[in-house]
C-alpha positions as CSV (number, residue, x, y, z in Angstrom):
1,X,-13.7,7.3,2.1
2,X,-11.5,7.8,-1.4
3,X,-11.3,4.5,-2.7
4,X,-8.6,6.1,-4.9
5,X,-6.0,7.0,-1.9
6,X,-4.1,4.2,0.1
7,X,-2.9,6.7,2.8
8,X,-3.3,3.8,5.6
9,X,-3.1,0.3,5.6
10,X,-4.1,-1.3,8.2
11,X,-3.3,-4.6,10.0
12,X,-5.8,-7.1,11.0
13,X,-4.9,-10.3,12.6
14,X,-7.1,-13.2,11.2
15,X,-7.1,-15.0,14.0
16,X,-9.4,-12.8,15.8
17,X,-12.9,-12.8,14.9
18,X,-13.6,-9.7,17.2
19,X,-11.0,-7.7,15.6
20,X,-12.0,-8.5,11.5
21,X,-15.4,-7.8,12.0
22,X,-14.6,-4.2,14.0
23,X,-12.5,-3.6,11.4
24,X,-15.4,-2.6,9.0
25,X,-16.2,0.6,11.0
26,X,-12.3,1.9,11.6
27,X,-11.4,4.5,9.3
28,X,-8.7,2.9,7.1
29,X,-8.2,2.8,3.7
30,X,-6.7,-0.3,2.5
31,X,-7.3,-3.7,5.7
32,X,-4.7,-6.2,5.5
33,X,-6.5,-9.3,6.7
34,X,-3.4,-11.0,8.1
35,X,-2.7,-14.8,7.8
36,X,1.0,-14.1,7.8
37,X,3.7,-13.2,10.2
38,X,1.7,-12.2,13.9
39,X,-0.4,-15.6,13.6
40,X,1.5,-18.6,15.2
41,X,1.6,-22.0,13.4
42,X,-1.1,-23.6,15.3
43,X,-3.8,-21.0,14.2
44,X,-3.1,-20.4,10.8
45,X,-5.9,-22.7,9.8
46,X,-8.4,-21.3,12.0
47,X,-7.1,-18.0,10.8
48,X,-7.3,-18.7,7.3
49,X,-11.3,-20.1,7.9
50,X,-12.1,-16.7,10.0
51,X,-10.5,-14.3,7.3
52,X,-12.7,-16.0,4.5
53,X,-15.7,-15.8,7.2
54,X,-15.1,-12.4,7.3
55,X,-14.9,-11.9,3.1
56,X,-18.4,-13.8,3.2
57,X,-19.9,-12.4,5.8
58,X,-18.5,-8.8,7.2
59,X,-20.1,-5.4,4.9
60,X,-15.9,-3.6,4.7
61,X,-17.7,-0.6,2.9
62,X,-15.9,1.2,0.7
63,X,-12.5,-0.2,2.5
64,X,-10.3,-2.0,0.3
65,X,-10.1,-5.6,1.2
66,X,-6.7,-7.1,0.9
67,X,-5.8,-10.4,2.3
68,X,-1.9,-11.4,3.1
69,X,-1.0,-14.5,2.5
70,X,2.2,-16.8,3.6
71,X,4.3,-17.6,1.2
72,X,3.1,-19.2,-1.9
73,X,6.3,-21.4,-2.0
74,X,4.6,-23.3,1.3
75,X,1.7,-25.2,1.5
76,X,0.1,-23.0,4.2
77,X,0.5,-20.2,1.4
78,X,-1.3,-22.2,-1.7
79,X,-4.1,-23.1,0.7
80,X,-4.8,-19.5,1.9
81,X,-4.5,-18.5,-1.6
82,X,-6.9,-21.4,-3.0
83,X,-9.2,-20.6,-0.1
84,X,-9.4,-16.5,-0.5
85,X,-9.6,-16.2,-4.2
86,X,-13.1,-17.7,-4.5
87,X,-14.2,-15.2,-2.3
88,X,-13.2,-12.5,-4.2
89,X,-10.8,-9.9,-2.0
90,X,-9.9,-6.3,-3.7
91,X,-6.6,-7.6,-3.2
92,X,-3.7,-10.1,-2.4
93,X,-0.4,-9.0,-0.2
94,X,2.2,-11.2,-1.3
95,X,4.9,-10.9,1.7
96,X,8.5,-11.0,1.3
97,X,8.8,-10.7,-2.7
98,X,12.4,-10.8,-3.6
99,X,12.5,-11.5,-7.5
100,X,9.5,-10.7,-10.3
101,X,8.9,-14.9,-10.4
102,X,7.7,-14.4,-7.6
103,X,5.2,-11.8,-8.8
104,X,4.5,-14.6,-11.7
105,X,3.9,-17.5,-10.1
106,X,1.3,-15.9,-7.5
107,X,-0.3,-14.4,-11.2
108,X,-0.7,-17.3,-12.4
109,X,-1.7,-19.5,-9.3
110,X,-4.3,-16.6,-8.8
111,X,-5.6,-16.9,-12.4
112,X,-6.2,-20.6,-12.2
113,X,-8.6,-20.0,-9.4
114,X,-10.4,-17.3,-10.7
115,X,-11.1,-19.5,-14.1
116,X,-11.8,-22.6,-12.2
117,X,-14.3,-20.4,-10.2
118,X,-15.7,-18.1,-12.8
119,X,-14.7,-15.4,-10.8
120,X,-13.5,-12.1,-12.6
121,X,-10.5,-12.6,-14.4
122,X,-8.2,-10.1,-13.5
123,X,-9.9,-8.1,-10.5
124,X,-7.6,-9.2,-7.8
125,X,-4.9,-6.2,-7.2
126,X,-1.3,-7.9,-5.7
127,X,0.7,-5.6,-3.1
128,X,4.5,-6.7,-2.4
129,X,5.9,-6.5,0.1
130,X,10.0,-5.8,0.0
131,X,11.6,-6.7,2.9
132,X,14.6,-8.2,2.3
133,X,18.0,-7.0,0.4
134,X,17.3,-9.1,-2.3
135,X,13.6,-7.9,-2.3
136,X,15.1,-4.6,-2.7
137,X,17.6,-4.7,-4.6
138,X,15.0,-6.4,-7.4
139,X,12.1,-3.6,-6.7
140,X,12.5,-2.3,-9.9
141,X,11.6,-5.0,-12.0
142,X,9.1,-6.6,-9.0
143,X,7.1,-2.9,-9.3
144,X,6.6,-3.9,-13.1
145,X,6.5,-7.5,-13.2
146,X,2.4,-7.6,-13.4
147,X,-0.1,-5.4,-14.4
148,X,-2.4,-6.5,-11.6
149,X,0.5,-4.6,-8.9
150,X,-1.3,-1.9,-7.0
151,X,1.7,-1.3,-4.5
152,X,5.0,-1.7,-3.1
153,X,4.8,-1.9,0.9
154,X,8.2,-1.9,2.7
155,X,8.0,-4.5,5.9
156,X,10.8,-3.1,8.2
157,X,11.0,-5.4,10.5
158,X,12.5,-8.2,8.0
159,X,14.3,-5.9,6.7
160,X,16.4,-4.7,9.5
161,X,17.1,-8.2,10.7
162,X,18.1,-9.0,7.0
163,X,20.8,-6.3,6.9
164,X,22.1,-6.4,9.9
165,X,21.1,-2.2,10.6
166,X,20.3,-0.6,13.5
167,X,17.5,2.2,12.7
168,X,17.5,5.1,15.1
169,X,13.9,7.6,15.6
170,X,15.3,9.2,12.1
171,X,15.5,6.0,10.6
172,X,18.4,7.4,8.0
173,X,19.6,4.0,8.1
174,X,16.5,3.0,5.9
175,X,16.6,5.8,3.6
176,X,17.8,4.0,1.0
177,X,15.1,1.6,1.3
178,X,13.1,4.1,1.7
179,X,14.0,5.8,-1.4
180,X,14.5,2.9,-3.6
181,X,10.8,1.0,-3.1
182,X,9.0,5.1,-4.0
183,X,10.9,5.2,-7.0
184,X,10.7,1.5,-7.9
185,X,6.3,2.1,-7.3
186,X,6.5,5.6,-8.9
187,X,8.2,4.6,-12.4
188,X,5.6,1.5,-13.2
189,X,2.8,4.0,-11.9
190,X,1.7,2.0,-8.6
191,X,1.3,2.7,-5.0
192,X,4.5,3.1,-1.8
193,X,3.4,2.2,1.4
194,X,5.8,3.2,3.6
195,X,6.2,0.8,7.1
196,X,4.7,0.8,10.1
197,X,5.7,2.7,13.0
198,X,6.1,-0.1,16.1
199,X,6.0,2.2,19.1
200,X,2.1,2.3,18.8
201,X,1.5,4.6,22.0
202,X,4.5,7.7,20.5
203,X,1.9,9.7,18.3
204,X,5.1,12.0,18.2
205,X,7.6,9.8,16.6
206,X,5.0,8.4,14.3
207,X,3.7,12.2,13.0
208,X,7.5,12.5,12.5
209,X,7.8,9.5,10.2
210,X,4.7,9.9,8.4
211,X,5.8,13.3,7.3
212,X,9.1,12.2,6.1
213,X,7.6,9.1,4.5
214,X,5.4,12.0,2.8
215,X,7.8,13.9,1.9
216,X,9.7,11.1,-0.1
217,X,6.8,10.3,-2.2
218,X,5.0,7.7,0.0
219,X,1.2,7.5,-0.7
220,X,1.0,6.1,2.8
221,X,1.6,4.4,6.0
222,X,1.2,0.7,7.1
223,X,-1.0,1.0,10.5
224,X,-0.3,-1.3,14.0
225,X,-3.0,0.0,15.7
226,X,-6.6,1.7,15.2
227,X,-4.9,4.6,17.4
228,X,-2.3,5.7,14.7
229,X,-5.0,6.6,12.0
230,X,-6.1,10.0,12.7
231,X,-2.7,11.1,11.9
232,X,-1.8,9.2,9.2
233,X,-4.5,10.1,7.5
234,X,-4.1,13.6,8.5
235,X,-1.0,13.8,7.5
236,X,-1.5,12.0,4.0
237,X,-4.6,13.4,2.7
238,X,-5.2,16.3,0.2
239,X,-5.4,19.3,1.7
240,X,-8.0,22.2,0.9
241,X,-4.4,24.1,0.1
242,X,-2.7,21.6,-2.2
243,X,-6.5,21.6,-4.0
244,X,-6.6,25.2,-4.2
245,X,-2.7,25.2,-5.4
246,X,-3.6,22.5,-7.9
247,X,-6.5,24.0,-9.5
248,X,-4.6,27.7,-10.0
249,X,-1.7,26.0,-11.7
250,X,-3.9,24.4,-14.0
251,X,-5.6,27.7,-14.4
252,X,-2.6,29.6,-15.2
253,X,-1.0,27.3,-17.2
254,X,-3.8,26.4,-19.3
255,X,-4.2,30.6,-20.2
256,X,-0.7,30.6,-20.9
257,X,-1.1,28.3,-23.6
258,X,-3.9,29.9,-25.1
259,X,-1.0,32.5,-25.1
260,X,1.3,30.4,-26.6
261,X,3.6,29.9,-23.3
262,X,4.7,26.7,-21.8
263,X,5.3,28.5,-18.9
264,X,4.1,30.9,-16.4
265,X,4.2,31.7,-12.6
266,X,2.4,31.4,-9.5
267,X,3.5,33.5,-6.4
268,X,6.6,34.0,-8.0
269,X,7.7,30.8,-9.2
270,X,8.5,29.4,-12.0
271,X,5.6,26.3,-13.3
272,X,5.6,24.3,-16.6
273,X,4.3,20.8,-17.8
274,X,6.2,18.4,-14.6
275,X,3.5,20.9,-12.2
276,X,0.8,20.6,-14.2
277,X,1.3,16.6,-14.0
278,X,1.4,17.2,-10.3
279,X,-1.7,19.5,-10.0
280,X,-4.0,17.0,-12.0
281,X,-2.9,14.5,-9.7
282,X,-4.0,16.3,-6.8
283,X,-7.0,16.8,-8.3
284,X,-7.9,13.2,-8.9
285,X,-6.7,11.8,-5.7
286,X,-8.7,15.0,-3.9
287,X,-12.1,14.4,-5.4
């Protein structure tokens, strides 16, 4: 596993026992222990006690651990948030983040339990959700509102019903989204996760949006099901080609300088500095 790639994320309801402790053998990058939307009212305490259970009990590997909360501004929020931080998750997904307060206030609630429990001051990542126009429309300054931000995760769902849209398979009616929450993530230098596909049995349709989602900049795809990994993370790996593109341009370009040229070519086209950025970055992700 590549601690340093997020290509899936998947979903794990916390009000199953059976399903958080299977989790620790499924090949996903990032588990989102869920407390949130997917676990009716009457269980979110039982919930909440399984997930820390699970943070106390379950061996996740190399997995990245990140539980996701309900909102901080209830009091079902500040308790799973009071009762998770001792326990000391990889992460915190914040869910419907619409303003960078919001990133502030969970900062700080999250820093008054790590002092008050001596835990490490600073180690909990925070992933936000977007998935609302106003979430949206404020991505920009929620993607830098805290130095503990590992990713921007688009929730869909929320979001549709929020604008009033009516996604087809091609889902251009999201592309704005789509587009805004990568370059929101990319310009303070954090993580996109792109939104999960909800036909879980259509391997098709979700090959076809985990390419696109790709192709946009995504670093990965929120996962339903166990099913869907295998081709997410197919599909947003490193290849043994993008490697073996990655290493030439930084071969070539690095001879170049010693020639005194910012520039040079590889099968004919044209490289400089931006593809050198992008080749070193392949090569760190692809170790």
């Amino acid at each position: 596993m590549k601690m340093n790639l997020r290509r899936s994320a998947l979903y794990v309801p916390g009000d199953s026992e059976k399903m958080l402790h299977r989790a620790a053998g499924i090949d996903a990058d990032l588990l989102l222990l869920n407390l949130e939307d997917g676990v009716s009212a009457s269980r979110k305490d039982s919930a909440r006690e399984n997930v820390a259970e699970a943070l106390r009990g379950v061996d996740f590997g190399s997995r990245e651990v990140v539980v996701r909360v309900n909102s901080l501004n209830s009091e079902t929020g500040r308790k799973d948030l009071a009762r998770v931080v001792p326990l000391g998750p990889d992460g915190i997904c914040l869910p419907k983040v619409e303003t960078a307060s919001d990133i502030h206030a969970a900062e700080e609630a999250i820093l008054q339990l790590e002092s008050n429990h001596a835990s490490g001051e600073g180690s909990i990542r925070l992933h936000a959700m977007i998935e609302s126009a106003a979430g949206l429309l404020h991505s920009p300054e929620i993607a830098v509102a805290s130095s503990r931000l590992a990713s921007l995760i688009f929730g869909s769902a929320d979001y549709v019903s929020d604008v009033h849209c009516q996604p087809g398979e091609d889902r251009s009616e999201l592309l704005l989204a789509l587009q805004m929450i990568v370059t929101s993530a990319r310009s303070a230098g954090i993580d996109a996760i792109d939104a999960p596909c909800f036909d879980i049995r259509n391997l098709g349709l979700l090959e076809k949006e985990s390419i696109h989602a790709r192709r946009l900049g995504f670093s990965g795809k929120s996962v339903l099901h166990p099913g869907q990994l295998e081709v997410i993370n197919h599909i947003f790996d490193v290849t043994p080609e993008e490697i073996a593109w990655a290493k030439q341009v930084v071969a070539e370009l690095d001879e170049a300088e010693k020639r005194g040229k910012a520039l040079t070519t590889v099968g004919g086209k044209l490289l400089d500095n931006p593809h050198r950025a992008a080749a070193e970055r392949i090569l760190r992700t692809g170790k």
